[in-house]
N, C-alpha and C positions, 0 to 999 in steps of 0.2 A: 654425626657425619660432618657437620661444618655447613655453611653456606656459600655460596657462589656467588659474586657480585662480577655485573655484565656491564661496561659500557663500550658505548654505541651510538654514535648521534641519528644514526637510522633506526627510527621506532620500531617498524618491521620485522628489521636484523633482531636487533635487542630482544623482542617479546618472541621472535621463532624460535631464538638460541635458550631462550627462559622454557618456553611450555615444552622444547624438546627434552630438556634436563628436568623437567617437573615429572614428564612422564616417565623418566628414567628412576624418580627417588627422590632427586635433587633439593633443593630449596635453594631459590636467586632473589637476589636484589637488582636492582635497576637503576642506570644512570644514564644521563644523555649528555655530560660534559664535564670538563674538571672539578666543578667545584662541589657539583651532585656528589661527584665520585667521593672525593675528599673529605665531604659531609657523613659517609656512608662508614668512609673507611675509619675518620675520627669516633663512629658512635659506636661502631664496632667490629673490628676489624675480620675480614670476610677468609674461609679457609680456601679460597681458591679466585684469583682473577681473570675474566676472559676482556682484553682491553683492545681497541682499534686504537691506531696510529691515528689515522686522521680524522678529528675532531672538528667540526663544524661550527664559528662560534663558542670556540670553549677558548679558555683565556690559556691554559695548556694543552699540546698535543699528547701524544700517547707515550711517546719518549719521558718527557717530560715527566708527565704521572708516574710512569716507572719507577726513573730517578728516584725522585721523592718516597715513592712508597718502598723501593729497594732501599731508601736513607732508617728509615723510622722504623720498620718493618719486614727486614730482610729473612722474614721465616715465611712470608705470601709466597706459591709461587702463582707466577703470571704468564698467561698463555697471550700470543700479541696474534692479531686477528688482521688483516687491513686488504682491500681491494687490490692497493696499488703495490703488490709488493712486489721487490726484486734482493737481488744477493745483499745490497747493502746498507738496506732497513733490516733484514734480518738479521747481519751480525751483530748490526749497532746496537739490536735489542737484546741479543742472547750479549753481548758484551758488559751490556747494563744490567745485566743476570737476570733476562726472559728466562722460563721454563721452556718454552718451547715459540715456533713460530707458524700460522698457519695461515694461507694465501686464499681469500675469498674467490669466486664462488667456493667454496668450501663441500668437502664431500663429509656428511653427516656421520658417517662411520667411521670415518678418519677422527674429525674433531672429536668422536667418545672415547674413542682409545687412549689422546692424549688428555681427556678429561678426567679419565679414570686413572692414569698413570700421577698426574696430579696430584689428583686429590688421594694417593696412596701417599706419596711424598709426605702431603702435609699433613696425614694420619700420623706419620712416622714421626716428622716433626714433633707434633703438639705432644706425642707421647713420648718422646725423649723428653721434653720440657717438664711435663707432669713427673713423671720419673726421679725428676733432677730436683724438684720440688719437693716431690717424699723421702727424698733422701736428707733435703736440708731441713724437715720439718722432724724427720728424725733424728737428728743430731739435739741430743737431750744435755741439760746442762746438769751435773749431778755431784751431789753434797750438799752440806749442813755445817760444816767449819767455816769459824770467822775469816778466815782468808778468802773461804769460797762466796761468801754471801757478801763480802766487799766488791769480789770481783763482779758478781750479778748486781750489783748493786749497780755500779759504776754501769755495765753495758744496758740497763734496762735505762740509763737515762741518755744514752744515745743512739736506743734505738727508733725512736718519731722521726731526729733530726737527719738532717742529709750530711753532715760534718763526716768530714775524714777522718777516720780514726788508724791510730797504730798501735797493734799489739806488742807489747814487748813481755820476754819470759824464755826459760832456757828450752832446749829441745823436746817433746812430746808432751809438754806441758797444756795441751789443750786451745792453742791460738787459733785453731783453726774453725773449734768447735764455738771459741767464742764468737768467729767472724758469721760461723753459720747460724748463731742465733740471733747476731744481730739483725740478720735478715731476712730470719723465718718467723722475728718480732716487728719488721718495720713495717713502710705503705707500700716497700717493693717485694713483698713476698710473693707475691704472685708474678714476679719478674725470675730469672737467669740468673743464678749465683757461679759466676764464672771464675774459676781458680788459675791462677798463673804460679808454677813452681820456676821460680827464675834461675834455682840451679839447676834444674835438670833441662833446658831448654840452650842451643848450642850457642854462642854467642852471633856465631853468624848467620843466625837461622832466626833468632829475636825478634826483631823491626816484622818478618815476615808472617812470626806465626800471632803479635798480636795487632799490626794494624793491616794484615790479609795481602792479598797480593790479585794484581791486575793484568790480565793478557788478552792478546785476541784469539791466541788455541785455548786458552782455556778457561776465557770470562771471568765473572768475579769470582774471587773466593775468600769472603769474609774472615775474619782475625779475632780473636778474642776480644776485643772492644768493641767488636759490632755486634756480637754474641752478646755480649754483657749488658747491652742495650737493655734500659725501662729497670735493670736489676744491677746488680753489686760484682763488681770485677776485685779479687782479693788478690794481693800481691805477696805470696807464700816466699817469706824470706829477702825481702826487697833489699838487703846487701847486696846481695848475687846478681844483682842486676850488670848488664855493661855499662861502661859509663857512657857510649854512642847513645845506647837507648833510655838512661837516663835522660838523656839532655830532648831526647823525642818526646818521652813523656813528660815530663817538667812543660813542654808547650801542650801538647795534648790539656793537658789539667788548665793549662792558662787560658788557651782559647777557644777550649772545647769544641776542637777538630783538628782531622788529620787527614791525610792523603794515604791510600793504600800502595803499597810497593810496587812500582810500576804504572799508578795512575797519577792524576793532575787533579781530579774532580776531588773536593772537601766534605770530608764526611762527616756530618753529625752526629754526638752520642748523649743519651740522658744518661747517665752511671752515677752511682757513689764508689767507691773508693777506699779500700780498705787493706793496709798493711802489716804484715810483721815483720820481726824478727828476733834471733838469739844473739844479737849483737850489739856493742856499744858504739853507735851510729855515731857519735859525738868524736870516738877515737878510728871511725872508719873517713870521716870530714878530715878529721887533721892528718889521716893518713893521705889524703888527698884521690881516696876510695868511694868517693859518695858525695851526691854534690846539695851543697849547704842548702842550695834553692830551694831543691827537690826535697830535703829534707823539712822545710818547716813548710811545705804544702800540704808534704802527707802529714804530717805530724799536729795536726789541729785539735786533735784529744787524743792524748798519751793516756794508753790504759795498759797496766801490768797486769799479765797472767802468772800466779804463784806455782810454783814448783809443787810435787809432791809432796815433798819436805816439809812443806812449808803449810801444808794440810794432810796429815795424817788421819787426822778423824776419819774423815771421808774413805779412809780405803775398805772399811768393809762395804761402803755404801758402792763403792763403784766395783766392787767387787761382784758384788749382788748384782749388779745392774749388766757387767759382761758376761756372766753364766747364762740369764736371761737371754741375754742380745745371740750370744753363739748355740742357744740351744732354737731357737727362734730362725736365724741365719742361717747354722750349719747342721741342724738337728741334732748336735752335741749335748750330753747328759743334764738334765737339770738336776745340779745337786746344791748342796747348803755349804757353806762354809762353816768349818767345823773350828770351836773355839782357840783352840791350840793354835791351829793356821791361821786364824786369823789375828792372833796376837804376834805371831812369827812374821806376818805379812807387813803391820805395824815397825815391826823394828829394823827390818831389811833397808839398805838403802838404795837408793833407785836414781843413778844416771838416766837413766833414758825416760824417767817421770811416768805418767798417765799410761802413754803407749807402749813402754817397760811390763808394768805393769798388766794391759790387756793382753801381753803376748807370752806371758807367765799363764795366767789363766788357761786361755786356748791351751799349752801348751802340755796342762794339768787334765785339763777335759778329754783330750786325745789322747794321752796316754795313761788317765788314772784307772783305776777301779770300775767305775762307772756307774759305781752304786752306792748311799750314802752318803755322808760326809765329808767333805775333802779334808782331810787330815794332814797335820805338821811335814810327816814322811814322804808324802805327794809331791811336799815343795819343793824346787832346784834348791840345792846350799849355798847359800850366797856366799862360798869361796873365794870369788874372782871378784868382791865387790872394795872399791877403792876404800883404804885407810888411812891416806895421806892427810885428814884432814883432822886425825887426832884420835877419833872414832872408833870404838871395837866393837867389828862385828861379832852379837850372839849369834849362837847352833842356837838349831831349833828348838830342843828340850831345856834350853838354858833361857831360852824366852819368853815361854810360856810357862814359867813355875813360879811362884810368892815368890817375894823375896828373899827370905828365912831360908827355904830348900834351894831357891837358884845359890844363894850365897855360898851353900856347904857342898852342894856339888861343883861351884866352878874352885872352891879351895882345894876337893879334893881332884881335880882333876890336874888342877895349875900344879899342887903337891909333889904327885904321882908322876908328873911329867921331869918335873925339876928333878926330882933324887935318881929315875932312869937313867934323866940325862948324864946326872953326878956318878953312876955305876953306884950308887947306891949308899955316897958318902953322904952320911947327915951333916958331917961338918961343912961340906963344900956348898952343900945343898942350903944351907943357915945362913952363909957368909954369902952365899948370891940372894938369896929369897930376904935379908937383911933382918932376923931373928936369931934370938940367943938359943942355943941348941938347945937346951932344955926346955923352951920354950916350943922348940920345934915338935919336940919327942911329944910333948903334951896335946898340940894342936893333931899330930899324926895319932893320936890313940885313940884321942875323942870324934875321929874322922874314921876312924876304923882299916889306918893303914898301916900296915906291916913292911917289916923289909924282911929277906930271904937268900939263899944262895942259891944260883942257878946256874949249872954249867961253868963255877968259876965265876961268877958272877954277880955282884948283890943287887938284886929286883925289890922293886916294893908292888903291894898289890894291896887291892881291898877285901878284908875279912870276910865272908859271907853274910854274915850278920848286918854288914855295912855296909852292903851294895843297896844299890837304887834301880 
C-alpha cells in the first residue's frame, strides 16, 4: 500500500492524523519540520504526503518543501493541510502541484476521502512505473553472430557508466532495444526509461511536451525530463529534432536545468541520456540541420547497431525468440520453424531489418496453418524486395536446395524462360543466352527440355521424366 509521511510542527495534529490513518490500515511517518521531513523523504520516499504550510522553526515553510520535493519527486502527491488558509495559499499550492488542499479545523471524513483518493493516484502511479520497468526488463538482446556479440560487447561496457551514448544504424535495426538494455543493466534500472520519438512530436508542440508546461487553470504538468528523472530519457531519432529545441537542450544538458513553458522557477533533473539515429549527423551539421554543439554532447560513446544483413546467423535465433514472444503476447501458435523457411528467411533481404522481420513472423502466425512447422510456402515472396544493389533475389525452392539441384533447376528454369520468350528459336535463344547451339541443344536434353508446336507456336517444356 505505500506509507504516508505527515508533517506538522503541532505534535498533537501530527500523531491525531497518524493514529487516525493507523486505524484506517495506514502506516505513517512523522516529522516536525523540514529537515525531519527531507531526512524521511531522502531514506525513503513516502507514497503519500500530508504537509502544513506553516512550520514552526523549520528552516523551510510547506511551500518550500513542496517545491523541492515536486523537484526530485514529482510522482508524491501531497495533500497541504494549514490553519490559516485562504484562496491564495491554496492556489499557490495546487500551482506548485498540491494534490489537493485542506483548511484546518479539518472534518475527518473529508480528509479520508482525499486520503484515499491519493493514495489511489499514487497506486496508479507506481504501477505504471513497475509496468514500464517489465517492459524494459523485457526487451531481450538476442543472437550469437560476431556483429551481434560486438555490439553487446560494446553496450555492456557502458552500461555502469553515466556517459552519453549515441546509437547509430539503419531503421529497425534494434536502437532502441539496445538503449533499453542499457538500462535494464545499469544503477538506474529501477528508475523511468522515458522515450522521445522526435519525429512524431509537432514541432510546435516540442519545448511543451518535453520541458511540461505551467499555469494557474491548470498547475503543473510535468514534460518528459521531469518524467525521465533518477532514469534514462532516450532521444528516438535525434535528427528530427527542431532546431529551436535543439538549442533548449544543448542548455538543458550544460546546466542541468530548465524552466517549464510558462514558468520562471528552475527545475532540476538526475537523467542519462541516450540517442539515435539512421542518419549521417556529420552531413546533417554541414547541412546546417543539427547543431555541432549538440552534437558532440550527445555523442560521448558512439556505438553502431548492425543491420540485419549484417548478422544473418541470428535469424533463426530471433526468429525462435518472436514465435515465443507472439505466442506468449497474443496467444498466437507455438510453432518451429521448419528447415526450408528458415534457410528462405536467411537469404531474403530485409530494408526494414529486425522489425521487417518480426512483422513477417506475426504475419505467418495469423494467417498460417496453425499447426506444425512453418514451411518455405507460408512465406510472403520476397517479389518487391529491392535489387538495385546487384543482388538476385532467390524463390523459395531455389533457396533451400544443395547446390548441385538448386543449379539444374534455376538452368532449367532461366532455359525454358529464354526459348518461350524466343517463340521457341534455339538459335535466337543461343545468341542471347551466349552459347553455341549445339552446345544449347545438349545442355537442354541433359535438363530434360523439349521444344514443341503449339497453336502455331514453338514452346518448350520439361519432359516428365525431368520434372522436379
Amino acid at each position: 500500500m505505500g506509507d504516508i509521511l505527515i508533517i506538522d510542527d503541532e505534535r498533537d495534529i501530527r500523531e491525531l492524523v497518524s493514529d487516525i490513518l493507523r486505524d484506517e490500515g495506514f502506516t505513517t511517518r512523522l516529522a516536525a519540520n523540514s529537515d525531519e521531513c527531507m531526512a524521511e523523504i531522502n531514506a525513503e520516499p513516502p507514497a503519500l504526503m500530508i504537509l502544513d504550510i506553516w512550520l514552526k522553526d523549520s528552516r523551510m515553510d510547506g511551500i518550500d518543501i513542496l517545491t523541492n520535493v515536486k523537484r526530485d519527486n514529482p510522482d508524491i502527491p501531497i495533500v497541504i493541510i494549514s490553519g490559516h488558509g485562504n484562496i491564495e495559499i491554496a492556489v499557490a499550492a495546487i500551482k506548485q502541484g498540491a494534490y489537493d488542499f485542506i483548511e484546518k479545523p479539518f472534518n475527518i471524513d473529508q480528509l479520508m476521502v482525499v486520503i484515499r483518493r491519493a493514495m489511489e493516484t499514487s497506486r496508479l502511479r507506481r504501477e505504471n512505473i513497475e509496468l514500464k520497468r517489465r517492459d524494459v526488463t523485457s526487451a531481450e538482446m538476442i543472437g550469437s553472430s560476431a556483429a551481434f556479440k560486438a555490439l553487446k560487447s560494446n553496450l555492456d561496457k557502458v552500461t555502469k557508466s553515466n556517459g552519453r551514448v549515441m546509437l547509430t544504424g539503419p531503421a529497425g535495426s534494434g536502437k532502441e532495444v539496445a538503449a533499453r538494455y542499457i538500462h535494464a543493466n545499469s544503477n538506474r534500472a529501477s528508475g523511468p526509461f522515458v522515450s522521445v520519438n522526435s519525429a512524431s512530436i509537432e514541432p510546435e508542440r516540442m519545448e511543451e511536451v518535453l520541458f511540461g508546461r505551467e499555469s494557474s487553470e491548470r498547475g503543473i504538468e510535468p514534460g518528459l525530463l521531469e518524467q525521465a528523472h533518477g532514469g534514462i530519457l532516450f532521444f528516438d531519432e535525434v535528427a528530427d529534432m527542431p532546431a529551436g529545441t535543439q538549442s533548449k537542450i544543448l542548455r538543458v544538458l550544460v546546466d542541468q536545468q530548465f524552466s517549464r513553458v510558462g514558468g520562471s522557477a528552475q527545475v532540476r533533473v538526475d537523467m542519462r541520456v541516450i540517442s539515435s539515429t539512421n542518419r549521417d549527423l556529420q552531413e546533417e551539421i554541414d547541412g546546417g540541420n543539427f547543431r555541432e554543439e549538440l552534437f558532440h554532447r550527445l555523442n560521448v560513446v558512439p556505438i553502431s547497431v548492425p543491420s540485419l544483413d549484417e548478422r544473418r546467423e541470428d535469424i533463426p535465433e530471433l526468429s525462435g525468440h518472436f514465435i515465443a514472444e507472439f505466442n506468449r503476447v497474443q496467444g498466437l501458435p507455438l510453432r518451429e520453424m521448419g528447415e526450408e523457411a528458415q534457410a528462405l528467411l536467411q537469404t531474403m533481404i530485409w530494408p526494414g531489418n529486425v522489425r521487417q522481420l518480426k512483422n513477417v513472423i506475426e504475419r505467418v502466425l495469423i494467417l498460417g496453418d496453425g499447426a506444425g512447422a512453418i514451411e518455405a510456402r507460408e512465406l510472403p515472396m520476397p517479389t518487391d524486395q529491392p535489387e538495385d544493389d546487384g543482388r538476385v533475389v532467390l524463390s523459395g525452392a531455389l533457396a533451400t536446395l544443395p547446390l548441385r539441384e538448386a543449379r539444374e533447376l534455376f538452368e532449367r528454369e532461366y532455359l525454358l524462360t529464354q526459348i518461350n520468350r524466343f517463340g521457341g528459336n534455339i538459335s535466337r535463344t543461343a545468341t542471347f543466352v551466349g552459347m553455341e547451339r549445339s552446345a544449347l541443344h545438349r545442355k537442354l536434353k541433359s535438363l530434360g527440355v523439349v521444344t514443341s508446336n503449339k497453336a502455331g507456336t514453338r514452346v518448350a517444356h520439361v519432359e516428365a521424366e525431368g520434372e522436379v
